[in-house]
N, C-alpha and C positions, 0 to 999 in steps of 0.2 A: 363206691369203695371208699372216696375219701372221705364222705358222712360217716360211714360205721365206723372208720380207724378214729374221726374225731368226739363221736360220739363214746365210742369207748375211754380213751381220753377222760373224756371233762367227767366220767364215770368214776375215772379210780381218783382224779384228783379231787372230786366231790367226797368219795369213798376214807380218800386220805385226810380229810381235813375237819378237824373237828369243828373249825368252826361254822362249816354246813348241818346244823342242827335242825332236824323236823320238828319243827313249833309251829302255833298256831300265828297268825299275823294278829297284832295285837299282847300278842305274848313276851315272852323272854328275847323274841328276835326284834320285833320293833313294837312301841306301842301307839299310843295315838298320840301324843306331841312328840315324838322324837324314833331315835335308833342307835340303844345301845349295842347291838353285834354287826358282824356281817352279812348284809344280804343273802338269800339260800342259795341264788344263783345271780352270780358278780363278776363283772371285767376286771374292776376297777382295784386296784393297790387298796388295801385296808389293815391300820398297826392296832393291834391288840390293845384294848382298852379304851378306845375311840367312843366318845357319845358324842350323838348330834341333834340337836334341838329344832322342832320343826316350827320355819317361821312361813303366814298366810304371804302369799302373795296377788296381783292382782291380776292372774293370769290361769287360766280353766280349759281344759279340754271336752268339746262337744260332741256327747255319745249319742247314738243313734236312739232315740222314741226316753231316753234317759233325763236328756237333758247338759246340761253344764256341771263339768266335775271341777274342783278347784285345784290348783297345782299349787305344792307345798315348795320350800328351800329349807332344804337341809341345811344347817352350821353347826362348826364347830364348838369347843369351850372358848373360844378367840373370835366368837362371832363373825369366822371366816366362812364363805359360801364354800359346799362342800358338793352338795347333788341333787336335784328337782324328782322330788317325789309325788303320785298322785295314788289315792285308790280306786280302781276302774270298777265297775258294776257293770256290765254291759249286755242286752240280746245279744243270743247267736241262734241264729235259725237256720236251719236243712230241713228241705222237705217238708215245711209246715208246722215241725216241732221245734218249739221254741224254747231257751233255758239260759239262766244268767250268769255268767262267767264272772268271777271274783278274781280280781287278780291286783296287786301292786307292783305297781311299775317304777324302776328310776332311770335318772337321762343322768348325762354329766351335765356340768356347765358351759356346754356347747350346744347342747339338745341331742347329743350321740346317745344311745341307747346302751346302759350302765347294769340295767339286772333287774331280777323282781324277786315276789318274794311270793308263796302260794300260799292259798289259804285254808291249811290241812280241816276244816269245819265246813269248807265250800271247797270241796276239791273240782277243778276243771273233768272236765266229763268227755266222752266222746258221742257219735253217734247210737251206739247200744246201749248210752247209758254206765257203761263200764267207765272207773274212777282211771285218770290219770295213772303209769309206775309214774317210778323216778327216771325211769330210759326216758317215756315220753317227755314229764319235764327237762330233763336234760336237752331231749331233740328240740325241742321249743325255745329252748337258751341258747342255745346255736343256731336253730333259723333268725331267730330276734338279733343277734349278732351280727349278721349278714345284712349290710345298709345296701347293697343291690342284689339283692334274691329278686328269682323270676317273678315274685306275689308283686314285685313291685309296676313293674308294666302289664300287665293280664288281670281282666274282672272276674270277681270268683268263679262266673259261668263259662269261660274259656279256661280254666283248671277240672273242668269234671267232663269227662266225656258220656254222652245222653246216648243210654242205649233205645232200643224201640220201644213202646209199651206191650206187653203182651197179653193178651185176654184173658180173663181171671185174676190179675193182678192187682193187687191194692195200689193205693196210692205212690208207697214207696219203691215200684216197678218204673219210676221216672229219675230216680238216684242212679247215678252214673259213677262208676272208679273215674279217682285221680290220675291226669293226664301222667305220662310218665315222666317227664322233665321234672316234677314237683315233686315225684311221690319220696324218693329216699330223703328228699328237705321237709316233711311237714308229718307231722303224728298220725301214722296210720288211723282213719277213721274218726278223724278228729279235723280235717280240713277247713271247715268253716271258723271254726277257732283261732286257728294259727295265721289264718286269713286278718280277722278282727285286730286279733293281738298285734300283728305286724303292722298294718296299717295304722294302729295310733300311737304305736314307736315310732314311728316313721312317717306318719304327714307334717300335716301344715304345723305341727308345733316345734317341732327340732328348729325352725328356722324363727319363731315365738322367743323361745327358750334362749338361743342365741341371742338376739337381741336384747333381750331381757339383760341377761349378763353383761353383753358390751355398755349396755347404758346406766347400769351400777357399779360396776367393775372399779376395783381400787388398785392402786400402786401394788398390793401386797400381794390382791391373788392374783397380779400378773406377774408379780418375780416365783410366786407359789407355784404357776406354770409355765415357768420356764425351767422350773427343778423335778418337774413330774415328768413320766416315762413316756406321759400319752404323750405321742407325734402333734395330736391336733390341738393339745394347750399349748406345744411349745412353738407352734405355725402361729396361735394366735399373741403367743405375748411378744414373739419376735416382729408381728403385725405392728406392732402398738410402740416398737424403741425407735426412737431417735438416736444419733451417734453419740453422745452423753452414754446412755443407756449402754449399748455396745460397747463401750469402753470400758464400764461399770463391771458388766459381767462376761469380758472376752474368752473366762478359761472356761465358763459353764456353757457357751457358746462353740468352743471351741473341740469339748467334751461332748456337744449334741451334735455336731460334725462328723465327728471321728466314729461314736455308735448310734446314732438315728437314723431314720431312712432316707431313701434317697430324693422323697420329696421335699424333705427338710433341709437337706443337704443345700439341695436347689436352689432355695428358700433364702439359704445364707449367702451362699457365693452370689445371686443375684442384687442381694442390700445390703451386704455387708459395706461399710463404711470406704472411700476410697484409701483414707489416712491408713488403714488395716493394709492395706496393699503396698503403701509406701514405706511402712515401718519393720525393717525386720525383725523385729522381737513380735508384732504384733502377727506377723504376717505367715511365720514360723508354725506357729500354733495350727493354722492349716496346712501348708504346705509337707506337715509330717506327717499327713495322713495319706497321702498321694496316691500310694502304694496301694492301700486296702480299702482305697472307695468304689465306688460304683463306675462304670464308664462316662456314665451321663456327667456326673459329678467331676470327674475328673478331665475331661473336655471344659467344662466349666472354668477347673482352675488353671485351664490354660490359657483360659483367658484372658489371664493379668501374668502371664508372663513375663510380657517388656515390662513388670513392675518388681519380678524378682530378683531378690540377691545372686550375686555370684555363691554367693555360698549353700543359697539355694537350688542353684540349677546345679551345683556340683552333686548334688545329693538326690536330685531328678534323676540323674544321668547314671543311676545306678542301679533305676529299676525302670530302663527301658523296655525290659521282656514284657510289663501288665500294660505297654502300651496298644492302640492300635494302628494300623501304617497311618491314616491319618495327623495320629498325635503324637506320631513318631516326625512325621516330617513338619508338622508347629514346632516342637520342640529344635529340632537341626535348623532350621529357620531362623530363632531367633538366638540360641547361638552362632548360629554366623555371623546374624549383625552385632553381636555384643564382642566376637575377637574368641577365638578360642583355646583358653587357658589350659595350660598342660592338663592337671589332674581329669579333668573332662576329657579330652583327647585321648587319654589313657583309657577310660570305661569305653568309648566308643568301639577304640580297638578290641579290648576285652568283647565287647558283643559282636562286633563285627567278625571275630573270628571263632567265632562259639558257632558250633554246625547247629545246633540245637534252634538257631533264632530263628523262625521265620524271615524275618525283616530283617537279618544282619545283611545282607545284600543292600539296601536301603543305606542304613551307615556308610558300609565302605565305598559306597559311589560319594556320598557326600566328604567323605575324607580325603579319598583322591580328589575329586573336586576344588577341596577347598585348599590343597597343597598346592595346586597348579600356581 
């Protein structure tokens, strides 16, 4: 169910978007030194008007009985690195019949799997022979999406279940249905494909590509990605700062805090600078998010606690309810040993006597407590 609901999805927003144009590869959509539009099917942020010039690199991806394909880099008008492109030719065989898949591929600049583009002159085929829709393409952009699909652990002979041969039957009486775990992730009748296709999204080059980048990589595309939306440019450029750095760009840091996920989150409060901790103005910037992160993340920034302001923990102390008892009693903790300031001792009460709280029981043991 939740394939068709997304697969529908990425249908009407293909549907809605003009710049999903059916051209040929080599066309209007990309030619052979570059890429003036959007990929047909794309992750990745793309601003209208965008051309990118395809520069060789010394790096090639090895197709089966093919040989060595070469992988291309995309840049900008700024000859900033943009996305690793290749064109794949590749066999694909079922049952003895054999037929060669056209297809263009891109990665980011991390080796993540970015989009492709089809090649309406060589359209991908299935087992009948029958051409690709656009459903299929589209389910293909979604399995290729998915960096842990089941294709990834299982050989394509553990994906088809071998019925018996039966007497009179051709050769293709050894073709077996797709096991059921795979079947709503992969183009009906198209398995070996989607098989191929994942697989060289997703081997040994994603970790190539990676490289590649970290060993070229310049000051700019790493401020470039610390302002893009991917999670895994901004893991990598926050990789790369030193506390200079962090200080440099603490509101864009601060901003990736407050809306990124929660690996990112992690990511911060675990290297985040100590001086960030001791500085209230610096330190503010996190601590206002408190309220609307994640739990993991928010246990995290508990744990510079003994480094917050009073004026901090006055404004913790006002959204005790998204705590859990755990972080409820860190938090009464080290209010106690800090002395406890009226305006706080006022929110306690407030919660402690709100029937609504779970854990107001919690509080008021710590109040009496701390009155004695």
């Amino acid at each position: 169910m939740r394939y068709r609901l997304l697969n529908l999805f990425l249908f009407v927003l293909w549907y809605g978007n003009a710049q999903f144009a059916l051209t040929d590869i080599g066309g209007a959509v990309l030619q052979e030194n570059g890429l003036d539009r959007q990929p047909e099917f794309f992750n990745m942020p793309w601003e209208y008007g965008t051309k990118l010039v395809k520069k060789e690199t010394s790096m090639f991806i090895e197709v089966d009985s093919i040989g060595k394909q070469n992988i291309g880099l995309l840049v900008d008008q700024r000859e900033r690195p943009i996305l690793y492109v290749s064109d794949i030719e590749t066999p694909v065989c079922a049952d003895g019949d054999c037929k060669l898949m056209n297809i263009r591929l891109y990665w980011t600049l991390l080796g993540d799997y970015a989009g492709f583009d089809r090649d309406s002159k060589l359209p991908l085929t299935k087992n009948d022979h029958d051409e690709f829709s656009m459903a299929d393409y589209l389910k293909l952009h979604l399995l290729l999406t998915d960096a842990n699909s089941i294709l990834k652990q299982r050989k394509i002979d553990e994906l088809i279940e071998k019925p018996k041969p039966s007497e009179g039957n051709g050769p293709d009486a050894l073709s077996g249905a797709t096991i059921k775990e795979v079947k709503e992730t992969v183009v009906s009748g198209a398995l070996y494909s989607c098989y191929v296709a994942w697989h060289l999204v997703h081997g040994q080059l994603n970790a190539k590509l990676r490289e590649y980048t970290s060993s070229q990589v310049t000051d700019e595309t790493v401020f470039q990605m610390l302002h893009s939306a991917n999670s895994n440019y901004q893991m990598f450029a926050l990789g790369r700062f030193d506390e200079a750095n962090y200080k440099e760009h603490y509101a864009r840091i601060a901003n990736i805090f407050e809306t990124g996920i929660p690996m990112v989150r992690g990511f911060i409060c675990k290297n985040l600078p100590e001086k960030f901790w001791k500085t209230p103005k610096l330190q503010n910037l996190f601590w206002n998010a408190f309220a609307d992160v994640d739990i993991n993340t928010r246990s995290l920034l508990l744990e510079h606690l003994n480094s917050a302001s009073t004026e901090t923990l006055e404004r913790i102390s006002t959204h005790l309810g998204v705590m859990t008892k755990n972080q409820l009693k860190i938090f009464l903790e080290q209010i106690g040993e800090n002395g406890l300031v009226e305006p706080i001792r006022k929110n306690l009460v407030v919660f402690a006597n709100d029937e609504k709280q779970t854990y107001g029981y919690i509080v008021n043991q710590f109040l009496e407590e701390y009155e004695l």
